[in-house]
C-alpha positions as CSV (number, residue, x, y, z in Angstrom):
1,X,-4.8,28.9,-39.4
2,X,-3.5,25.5,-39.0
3,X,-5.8,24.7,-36.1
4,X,-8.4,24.9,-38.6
5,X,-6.6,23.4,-41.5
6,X,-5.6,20.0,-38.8
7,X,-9.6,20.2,-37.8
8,X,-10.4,20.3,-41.2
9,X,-8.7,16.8,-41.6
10,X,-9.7,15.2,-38.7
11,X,-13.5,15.6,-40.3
12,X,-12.5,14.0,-43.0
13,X,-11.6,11.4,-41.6
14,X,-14.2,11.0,-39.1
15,X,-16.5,11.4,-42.1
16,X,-15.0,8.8,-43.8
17,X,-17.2,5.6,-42.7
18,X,-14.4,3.2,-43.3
19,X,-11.4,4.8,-42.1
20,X,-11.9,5.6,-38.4
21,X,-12.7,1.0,-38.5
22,X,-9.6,0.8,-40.3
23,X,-7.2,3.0,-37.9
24,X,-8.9,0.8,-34.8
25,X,-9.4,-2.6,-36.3
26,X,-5.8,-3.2,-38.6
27,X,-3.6,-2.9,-35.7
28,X,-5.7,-5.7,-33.5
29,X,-6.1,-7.5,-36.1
30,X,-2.3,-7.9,-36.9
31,X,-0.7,-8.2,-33.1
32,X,-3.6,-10.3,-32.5
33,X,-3.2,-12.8,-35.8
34,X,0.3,-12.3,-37.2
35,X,2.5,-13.5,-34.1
36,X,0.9,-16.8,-34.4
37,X,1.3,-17.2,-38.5
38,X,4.4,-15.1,-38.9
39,X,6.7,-17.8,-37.3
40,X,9.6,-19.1,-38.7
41,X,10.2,-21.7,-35.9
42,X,10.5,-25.4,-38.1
43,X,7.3,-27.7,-36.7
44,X,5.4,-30.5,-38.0
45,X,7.9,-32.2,-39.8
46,X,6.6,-35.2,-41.6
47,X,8.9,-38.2,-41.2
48,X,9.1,-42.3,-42.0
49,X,11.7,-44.5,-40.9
50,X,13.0,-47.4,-43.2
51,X,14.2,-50.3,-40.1
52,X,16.4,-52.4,-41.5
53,X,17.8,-53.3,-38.0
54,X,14.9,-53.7,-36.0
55,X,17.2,-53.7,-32.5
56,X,16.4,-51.6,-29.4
57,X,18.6,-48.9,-30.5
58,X,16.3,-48.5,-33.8
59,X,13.1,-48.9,-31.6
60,X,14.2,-46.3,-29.1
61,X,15.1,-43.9,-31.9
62,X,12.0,-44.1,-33.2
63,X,9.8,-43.6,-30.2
64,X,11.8,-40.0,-29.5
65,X,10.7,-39.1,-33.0
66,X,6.9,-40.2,-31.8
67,X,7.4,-38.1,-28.5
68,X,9.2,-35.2,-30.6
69,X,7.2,-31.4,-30.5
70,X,8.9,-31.2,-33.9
71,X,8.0,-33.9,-35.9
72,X,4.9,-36.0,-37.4
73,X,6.0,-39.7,-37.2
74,X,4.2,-41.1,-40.5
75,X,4.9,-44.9,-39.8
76,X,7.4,-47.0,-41.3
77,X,8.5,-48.1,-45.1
78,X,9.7,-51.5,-46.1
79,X,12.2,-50.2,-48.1
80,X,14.7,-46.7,-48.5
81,X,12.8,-46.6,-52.3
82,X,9.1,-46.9,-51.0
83,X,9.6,-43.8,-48.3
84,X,11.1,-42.1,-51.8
85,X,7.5,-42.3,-53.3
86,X,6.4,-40.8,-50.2
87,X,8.4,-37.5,-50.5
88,X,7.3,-37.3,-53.8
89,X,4.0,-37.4,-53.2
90,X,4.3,-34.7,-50.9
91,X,3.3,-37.3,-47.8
92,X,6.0,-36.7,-46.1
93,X,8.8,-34.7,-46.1
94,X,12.2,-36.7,-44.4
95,X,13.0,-40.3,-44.4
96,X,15.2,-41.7,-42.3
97,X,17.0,-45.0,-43.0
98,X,18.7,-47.4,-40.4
99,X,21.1,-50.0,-42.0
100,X,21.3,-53.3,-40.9
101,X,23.2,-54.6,-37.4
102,X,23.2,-50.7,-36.5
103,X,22.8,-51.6,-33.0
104,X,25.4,-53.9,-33.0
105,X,27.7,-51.1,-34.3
106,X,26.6,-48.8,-31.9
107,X,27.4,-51.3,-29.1
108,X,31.2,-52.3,-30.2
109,X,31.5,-48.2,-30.6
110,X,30.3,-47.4,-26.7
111,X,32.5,-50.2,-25.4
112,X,35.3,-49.3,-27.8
113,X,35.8,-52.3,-30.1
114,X,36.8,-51.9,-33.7
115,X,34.3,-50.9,-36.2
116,X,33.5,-52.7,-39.1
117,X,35.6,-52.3,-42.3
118,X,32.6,-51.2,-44.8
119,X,32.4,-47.4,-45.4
120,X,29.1,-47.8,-44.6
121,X,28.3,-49.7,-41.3
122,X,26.6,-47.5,-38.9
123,X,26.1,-44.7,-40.8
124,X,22.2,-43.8,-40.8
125,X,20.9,-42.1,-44.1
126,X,18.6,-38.7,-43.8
127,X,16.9,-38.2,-46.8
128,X,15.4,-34.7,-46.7
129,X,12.6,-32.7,-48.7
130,X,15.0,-29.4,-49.6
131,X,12.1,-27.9,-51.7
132,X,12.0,-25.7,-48.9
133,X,15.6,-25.3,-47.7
134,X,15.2,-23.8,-44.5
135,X,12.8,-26.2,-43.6
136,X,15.0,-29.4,-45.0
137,X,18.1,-28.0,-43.4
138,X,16.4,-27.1,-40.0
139,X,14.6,-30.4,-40.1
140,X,17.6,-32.7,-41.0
141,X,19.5,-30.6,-37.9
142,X,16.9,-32.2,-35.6
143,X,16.2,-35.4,-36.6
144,X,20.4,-35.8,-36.3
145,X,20.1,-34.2,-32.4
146,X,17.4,-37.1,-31.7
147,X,19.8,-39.6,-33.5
148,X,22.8,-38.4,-31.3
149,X,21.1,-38.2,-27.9
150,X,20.1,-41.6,-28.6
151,X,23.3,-43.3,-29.0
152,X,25.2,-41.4,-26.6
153,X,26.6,-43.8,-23.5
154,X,24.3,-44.3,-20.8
155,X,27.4,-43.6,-18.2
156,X,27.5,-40.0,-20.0
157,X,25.8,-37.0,-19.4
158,X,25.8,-34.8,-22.7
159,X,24.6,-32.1,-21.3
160,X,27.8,-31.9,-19.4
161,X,30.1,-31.6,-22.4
162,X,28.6,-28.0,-23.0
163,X,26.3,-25.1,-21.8
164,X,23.7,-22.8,-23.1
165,X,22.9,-19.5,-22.1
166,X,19.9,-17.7,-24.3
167,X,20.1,-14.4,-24.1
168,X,17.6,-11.3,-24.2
169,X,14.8,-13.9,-25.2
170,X,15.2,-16.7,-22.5
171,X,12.5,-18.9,-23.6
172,X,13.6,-18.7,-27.3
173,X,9.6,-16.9,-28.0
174,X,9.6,-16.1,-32.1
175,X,6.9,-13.9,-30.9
176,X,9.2,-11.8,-28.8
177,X,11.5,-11.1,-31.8
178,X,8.2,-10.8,-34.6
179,X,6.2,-8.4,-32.2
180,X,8.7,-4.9,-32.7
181,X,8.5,-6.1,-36.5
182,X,4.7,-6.1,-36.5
183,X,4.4,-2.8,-35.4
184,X,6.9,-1.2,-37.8
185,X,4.4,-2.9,-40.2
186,X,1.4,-1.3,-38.9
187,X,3.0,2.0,-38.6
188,X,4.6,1.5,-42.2
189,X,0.9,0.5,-43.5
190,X,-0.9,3.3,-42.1
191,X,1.2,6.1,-42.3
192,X,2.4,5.6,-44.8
193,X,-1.1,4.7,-47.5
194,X,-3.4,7.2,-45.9
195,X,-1.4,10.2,-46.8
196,X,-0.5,8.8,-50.4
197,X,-4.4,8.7,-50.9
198,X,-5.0,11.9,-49.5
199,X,-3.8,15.0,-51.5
200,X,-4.8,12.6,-54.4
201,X,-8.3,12.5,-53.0
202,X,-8.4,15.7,-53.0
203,X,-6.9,15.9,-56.3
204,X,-9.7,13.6,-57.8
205,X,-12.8,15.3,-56.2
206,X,-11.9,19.0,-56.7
207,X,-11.5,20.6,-53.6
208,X,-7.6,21.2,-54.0
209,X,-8.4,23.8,-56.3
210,X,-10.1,25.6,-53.3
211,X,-7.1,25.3,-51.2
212,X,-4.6,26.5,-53.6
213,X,-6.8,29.7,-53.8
214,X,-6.2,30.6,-50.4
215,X,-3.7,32.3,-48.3
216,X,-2.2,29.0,-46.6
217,X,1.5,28.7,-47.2
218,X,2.8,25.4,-48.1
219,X,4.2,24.6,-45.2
220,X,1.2,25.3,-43.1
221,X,-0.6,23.1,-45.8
222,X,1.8,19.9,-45.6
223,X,1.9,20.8,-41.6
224,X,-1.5,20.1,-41.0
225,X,-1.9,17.0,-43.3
226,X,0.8,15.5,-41.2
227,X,0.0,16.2,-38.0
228,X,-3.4,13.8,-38.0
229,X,-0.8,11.0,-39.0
230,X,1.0,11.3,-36.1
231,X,-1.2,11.5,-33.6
232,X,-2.6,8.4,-35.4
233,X,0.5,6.6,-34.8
234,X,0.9,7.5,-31.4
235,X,-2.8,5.8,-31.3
236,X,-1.3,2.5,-33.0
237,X,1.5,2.6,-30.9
238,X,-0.2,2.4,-27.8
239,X,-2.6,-0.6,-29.0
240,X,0.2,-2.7,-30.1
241,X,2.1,-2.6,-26.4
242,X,-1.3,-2.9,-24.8
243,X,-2.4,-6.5,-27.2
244,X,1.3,-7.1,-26.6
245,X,1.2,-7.0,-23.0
246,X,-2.6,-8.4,-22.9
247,X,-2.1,-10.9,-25.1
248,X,1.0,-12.3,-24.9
249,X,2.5,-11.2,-21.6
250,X,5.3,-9.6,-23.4
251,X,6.3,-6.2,-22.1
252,X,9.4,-3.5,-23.5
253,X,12.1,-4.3,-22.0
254,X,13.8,-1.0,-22.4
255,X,12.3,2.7,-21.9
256,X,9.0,3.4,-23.3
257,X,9.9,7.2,-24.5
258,X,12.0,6.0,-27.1
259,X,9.8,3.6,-28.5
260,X,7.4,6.3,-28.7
261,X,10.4,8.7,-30.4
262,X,11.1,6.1,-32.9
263,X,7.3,5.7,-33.6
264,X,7.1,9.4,-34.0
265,X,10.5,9.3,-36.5
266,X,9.2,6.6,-38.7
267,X,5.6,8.2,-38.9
268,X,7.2,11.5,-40.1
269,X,8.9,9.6,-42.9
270,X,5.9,7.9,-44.0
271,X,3.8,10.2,-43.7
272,X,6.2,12.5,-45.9
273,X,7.1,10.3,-48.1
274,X,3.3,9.0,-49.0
275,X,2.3,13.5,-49.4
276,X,5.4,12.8,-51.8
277,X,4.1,10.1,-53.8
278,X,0.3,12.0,-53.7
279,X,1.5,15.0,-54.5
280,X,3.2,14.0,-57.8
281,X,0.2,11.5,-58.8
282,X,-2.6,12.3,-60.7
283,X,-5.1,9.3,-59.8
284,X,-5.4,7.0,-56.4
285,X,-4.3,4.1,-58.4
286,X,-1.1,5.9,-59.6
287,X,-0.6,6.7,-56.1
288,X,-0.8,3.5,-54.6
289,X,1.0,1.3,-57.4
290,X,3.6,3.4,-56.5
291,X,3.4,3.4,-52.4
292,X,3.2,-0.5,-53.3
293,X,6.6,-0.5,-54.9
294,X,8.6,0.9,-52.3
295,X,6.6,0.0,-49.5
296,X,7.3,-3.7,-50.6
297,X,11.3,-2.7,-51.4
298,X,11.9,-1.3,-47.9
299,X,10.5,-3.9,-46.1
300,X,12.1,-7.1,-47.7
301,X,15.4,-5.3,-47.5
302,X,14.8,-4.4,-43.8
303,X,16.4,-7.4,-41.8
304,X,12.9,-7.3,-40.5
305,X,12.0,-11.1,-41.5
306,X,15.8,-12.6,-42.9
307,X,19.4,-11.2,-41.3
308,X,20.6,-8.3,-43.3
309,X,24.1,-10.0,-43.1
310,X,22.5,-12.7,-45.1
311,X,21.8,-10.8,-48.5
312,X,24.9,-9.8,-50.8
313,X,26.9,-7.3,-50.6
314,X,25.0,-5.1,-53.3
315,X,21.9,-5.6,-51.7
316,X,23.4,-5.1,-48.1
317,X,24.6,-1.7,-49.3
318,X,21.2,-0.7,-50.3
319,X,20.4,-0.9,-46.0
320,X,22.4,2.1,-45.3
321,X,19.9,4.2,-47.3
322,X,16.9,2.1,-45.3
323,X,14.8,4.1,-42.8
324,X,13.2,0.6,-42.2
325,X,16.4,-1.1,-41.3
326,X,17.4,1.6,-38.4
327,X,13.9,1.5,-37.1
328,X,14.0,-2.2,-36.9
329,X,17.9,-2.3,-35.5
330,X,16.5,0.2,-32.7
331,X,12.8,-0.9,-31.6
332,X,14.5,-4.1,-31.0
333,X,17.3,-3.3,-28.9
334,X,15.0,-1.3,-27.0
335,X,11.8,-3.5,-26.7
336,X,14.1,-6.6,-26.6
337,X,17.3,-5.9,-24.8
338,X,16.1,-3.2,-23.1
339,X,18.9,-1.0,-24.5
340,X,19.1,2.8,-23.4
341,X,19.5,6.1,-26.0
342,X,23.1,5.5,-26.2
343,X,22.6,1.8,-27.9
344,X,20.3,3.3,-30.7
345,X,22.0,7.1,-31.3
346,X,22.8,6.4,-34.9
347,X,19.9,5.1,-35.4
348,X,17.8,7.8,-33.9
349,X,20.4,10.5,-35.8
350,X,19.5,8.5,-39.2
351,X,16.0,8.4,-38.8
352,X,15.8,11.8,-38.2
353,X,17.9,13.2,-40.8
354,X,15.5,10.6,-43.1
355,X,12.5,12.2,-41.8
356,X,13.6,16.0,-42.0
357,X,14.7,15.3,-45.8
358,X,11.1,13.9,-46.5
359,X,9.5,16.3,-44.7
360,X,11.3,19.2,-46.7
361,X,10.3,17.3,-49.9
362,X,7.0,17.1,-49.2
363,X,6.7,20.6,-49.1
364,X,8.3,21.8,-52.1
365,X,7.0,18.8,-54.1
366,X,3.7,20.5,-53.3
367,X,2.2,22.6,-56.4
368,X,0.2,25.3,-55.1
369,X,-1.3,27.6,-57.7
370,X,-2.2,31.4,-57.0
C-alpha cells in the first residue's frame, strides 16, 4: 500500500511543472551565489586622512592604507571638521587624523627620549562611522594594526613578539565556515515548505476527502508523504558537496555518513513539522505565514550567522529546544574539523529525539475521517 501511496506523490510532483525546477535549481543557485554575498569578512572600508604632520612617518602610513586589501583610500582633508562632512554624507566611512610633529614624537619614542608633556602629542585620532558597529569596530581594529606596524622600530621584528596558529580553517576562508550553514538552509527551505503546502493542497483541491475514505492508516498516510522528502534531501545533499567541491575546492573534512545522517535527521523534522503546520491549516497562505514564523525564529537563533554565546541568557536558553542549533553545532565539526561520531553524539541523540517527537505529531495531528 504504501508503494503506491509514495508513487502516488512522486507524480505529483513530477506533474508539478515548477517543482521538479525548483528541487534542482534552489540548491545551485544558493552554494553557487550565497558564499560570495553571505560574508561577514569587513572590506572596502572608505577612509580620509587629515595630515597635519606631513613627515615620512605620515606619508608612509598613508601609502599602507593605499596598498591595504581592506580599505578605499578616499584622499586627504584639510582639516579633522571637513573629513566630518564626509562621514556624514556617507562618502566615507573612517577618518583618520595625524597631529602635528607626530613624526618627531615617534622618533624621540624609538630612541627613548622623553615625550612631550601635552596629553595629546602623538596620539592619532580614528574617527569611525559606528552606524554599522561591526563594521566601525572591525574597521577601526585595522586601521590601528596599519598604524602600529608602521611605527614599530626598524631594528624589531613584530612578528617575533607573538605567533599565530589558525586552526581547522588555515586560510581563514568565510566560505569554509558559511558553506555547512548554507545547506542547513537549503534543507530547512525545502523540507521543510513543500510538506507544509502539501496536505493543504490537497486540502484546497478536494482530493483529501478521497483519501480519508480509504483503508490507509494514518501512519501509512504520513509515511509515504515523508518518504519523497527525504529522498529529496538526500538529492540536495549530494549537490551542495559536489558545487562545494567543484566550485570552491572545499571538501568534508570529516566522514561523509554522518553528514548524510544529520541530513536525513533534520529532513525528518522538517518534513514533520511542515505535515504539522498543513495539517492544522485550512488554506496555503495560513500554512505558510505560519512555516514563515518559525522557520525565520529557528534560524536567527541558530548560531548559524552570530555566536550563540553572543545573545542573552533568555534567548541563549531558547537554543536548547533548537533542532537548528545541534544541526549546525554538528555539520560543522564534522565538515570543518573533521570530527568523528563521538564529537557530535549529543547532537545526533537530540536531533533524533526532535525528529521522532515531530514525526509522532504529525501523525496524530492528522484528521482522517471514516
Amino acid at each position: 500500500m504504501i508503494k503506491y501511496l509514495i508513487q502516488k506523490e512522486f507524480l505529483q510532483i513530477r506533474r508539478n511543472s515548477f517543482l521538479p525546477r525548483l528541487i534542482i535549481a534552489f540548491p545551485i543557485m544558493i552554494m553557487c551565489v550565497m558564499p560570495w554575498v553571505m560574508n561577514q569578512e569587513v572590506k572596502n572600508i572608505r577612509v580620509s586622512v587629515v595630515d597635519n604632520d606631513r613627515s615620512s612617518v605620515s606619508r608612509q602610513i598613508i601609502h599602507s592604507l593605499e596598498q591595504s586589501n581592506y580599505f578605499i583610500f578616499k584622499g586627504q582633508q584639510p582639516s579633522f571638521a571637513a573629513a566630518l562632512k564626509e562621514i556624514e554624507k556617507s562618502r566615507t566611512d573612517m577618518v583618520l587624523s595625524i597631529p602635528q610633529d607626530y613624526g618627531k614624537t615617534v622618533a624621540m619614542a624609538q630612541s627613548g627620549h622623553a615625550l612631550p608633556s601635552k596629553a595629546t602629542a602623538g596620539k592619532l585620532l580614528i574617527a569611525a562611522n559606528a552606524v554599522n558597529g561591526t563594521k566601525g569596530g572591525i574597521g577601526s581594529s585595522y586601521l590601528t594594526q596599519i598604524v602600529t606596524s608602521n611605527i614599530v622600530p626598524a631594528d624589531t621584528d613584530a612578528r617575533s613578539l607573538f605567533s599565530t596558529l589558525y586552526l581547522y580553517n588555515k586560510h581563514q576562508n568565510y566560505k569554509v565556515f558559511m558553506i555547512p550553514a548554507l545547506l542547513a538552509i537549503v534543507m530547512m527551505l525545502m523540507c521543510g515548505f513543500l510538506p507544509a503546502l502539501n496536505i493543504v493542497g490537497e486540502k484546497e483541491s478536494g482530493t483529501i476527502e478521497q483519501m480519508n475514505v480509504t483503508p490507509v492508516s494514518k501512519w501509512a498516510f504520513i509515511l509515504a508523504k515523508l518518504i519523497p522528502y527525504w529522498l529529496i534531501a538526500l538529492f540536495i545533499v549530494t549537490i551542495c558537496l559536489l558545487l562545494s567541491w567543484v566550485v570552491y575546492g572545499i571538501t568534508c573534512q570529516g566522514p561523509l555518513w554522518l553528514v548524510y545522517l544529520l541530513a536525513m535527521l533534520l529532513a525528518l523534522f522538517f518534513s514533520s513539522f511542515g505535515l504539522i503546520v498543513s495539517n492544522y491549516s485550512d488554506t496555503m497562505q495560513q500554512a505558510i505565514f505560519v512555516m514563515w514564523f518559525f522557520v525565520v525564529c529557528l534560524l536567527l537563533l541558530s548560531g548559524l550567522f552570530t555566536p550563540t554565546r553572543s545573545m542573552p541568557d533568555w534567548s541563549y536558553a531558547t537554543t536548547y529546544v533548537n533542532p537548528m542549533h545541534y544541526f549546525i553545532d554538528a555539520i560543522r565539526t564534522v565538515f570543518v574539523r573533521g570530527g568523528g561520531f563521538g564529537s557530535i553524539a549529543h547532537q545526533l541523540l537530540a536531533l533524533s529525539g526532535f525528529s521522532a517527537v515531530m514525526g509522532t505529531w504529525a501523525v496524530l495531528s492528522y484528521k482522517k475521517n471514516t
